[in-house]
Phi, psi and omega in degrees: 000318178311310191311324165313257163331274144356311219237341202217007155304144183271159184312170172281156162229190200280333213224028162219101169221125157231150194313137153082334122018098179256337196199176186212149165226132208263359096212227183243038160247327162299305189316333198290291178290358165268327176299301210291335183264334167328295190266033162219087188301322187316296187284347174304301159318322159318328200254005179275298219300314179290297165333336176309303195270348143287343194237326189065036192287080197323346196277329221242337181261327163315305205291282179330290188306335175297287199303291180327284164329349194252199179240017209293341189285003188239304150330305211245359197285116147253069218320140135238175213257119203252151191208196193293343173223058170114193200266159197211132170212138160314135193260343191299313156001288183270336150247041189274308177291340191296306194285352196280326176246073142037058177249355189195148150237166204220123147247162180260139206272109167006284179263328183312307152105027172296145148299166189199096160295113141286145168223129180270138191317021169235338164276312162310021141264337179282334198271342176250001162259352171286315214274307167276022215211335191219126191270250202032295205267028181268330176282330178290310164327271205312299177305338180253001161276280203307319186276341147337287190333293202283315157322300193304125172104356165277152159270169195291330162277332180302310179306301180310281132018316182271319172290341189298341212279017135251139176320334163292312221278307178285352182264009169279128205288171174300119154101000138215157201333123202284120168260174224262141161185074202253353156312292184339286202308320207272305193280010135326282165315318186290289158013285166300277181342310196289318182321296170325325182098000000 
């Protein structure tokens, strides 16, 4: 979550400020859909994959061949649980400590009455000194930089909207486990690539 937060928060705007303040993630229906793909590099590729052919960016199908060539969809898989509108786990858990050693916060928007994730200058310090002090924590930089990348400027339902798009993610009952696709994913890229030429 820090990590999140640090590498994949948005600029501050006028009428989202808590004082001191570097970045935001405006609520916890994005946070959420940002997590689920951190911690399912497979379906995050996917989701590369569908921007590809949308966009025809090469960079959004390098990046998916990245994740695919590697093991992180096997590694790095920290299943979650689909519930009524996506995969979903409480959040307080993992943020209990950001806010407790003042590395984050969290407010409700007035009117909106959304959460609103702040991250504070001891958390961009902490999140860039594990990063350089700890290799563990170099992927989590480098993925939450990439899944920043792929966010911004969405809202929490368009990342919903974008996880719906596959058929495993969306055809999964309330209370279970979001599977893995990541076969899927690899013969998708060799697909294109032969396509490609």
């Amino acid at each position: 979550m820090l990590f999140i937060l640090a590498r994949a928060g948005e600029p501050l705007t006028e009428t989202a400020t808590v004082s001191g303040a570097l970045a935001v993630v405006g609520s916890q229906k994005k946070l959420q859909k940002m997590d689920f793909w951190v911690r399912n590099p497979d379906h995050f590729a996917y989701a590369l994959l569908e921007a590809y052919k949308e966009q025809g960016d090469f960079g959004l199908l390098a990046s998916a061949k990245s994740i695919a060539d590697s093991k992180e969809p096997e590694v790095r898989r920290d299943a979650m649980l689909k519930f009524l509108y996506g995969a979903y786990e409480p959040l307080d858990t993992a943020l209990a400590p950001l806010f407790s050693y003042g590395l984050a916060r969290m407010v409700r928007d007035a009117t909106t009455k959304q959460r609103m994730y702040f991250l504070l200058p001891k958390g961009l310090e902490a999140a860039d000194r594990m990063t350089a002090e700890v290799p563990e924590a170099q992927w989590y930089s480098e993925r939450t930089t990439l899944v920043g990348e792929f966010c911004r400027g969405k809202s929490g339902d368009e990342l919903a909207r974008w996880q719906y798009k596959h058929p495993t993610y969306a055809g999964a009952r309330n209370g279970e486990t979001i599977a893995s696709i990541a076969h899927e994913v690899r013969q998708l890229i060799a697909e294109m690539e032969a396509s490609c030429g």
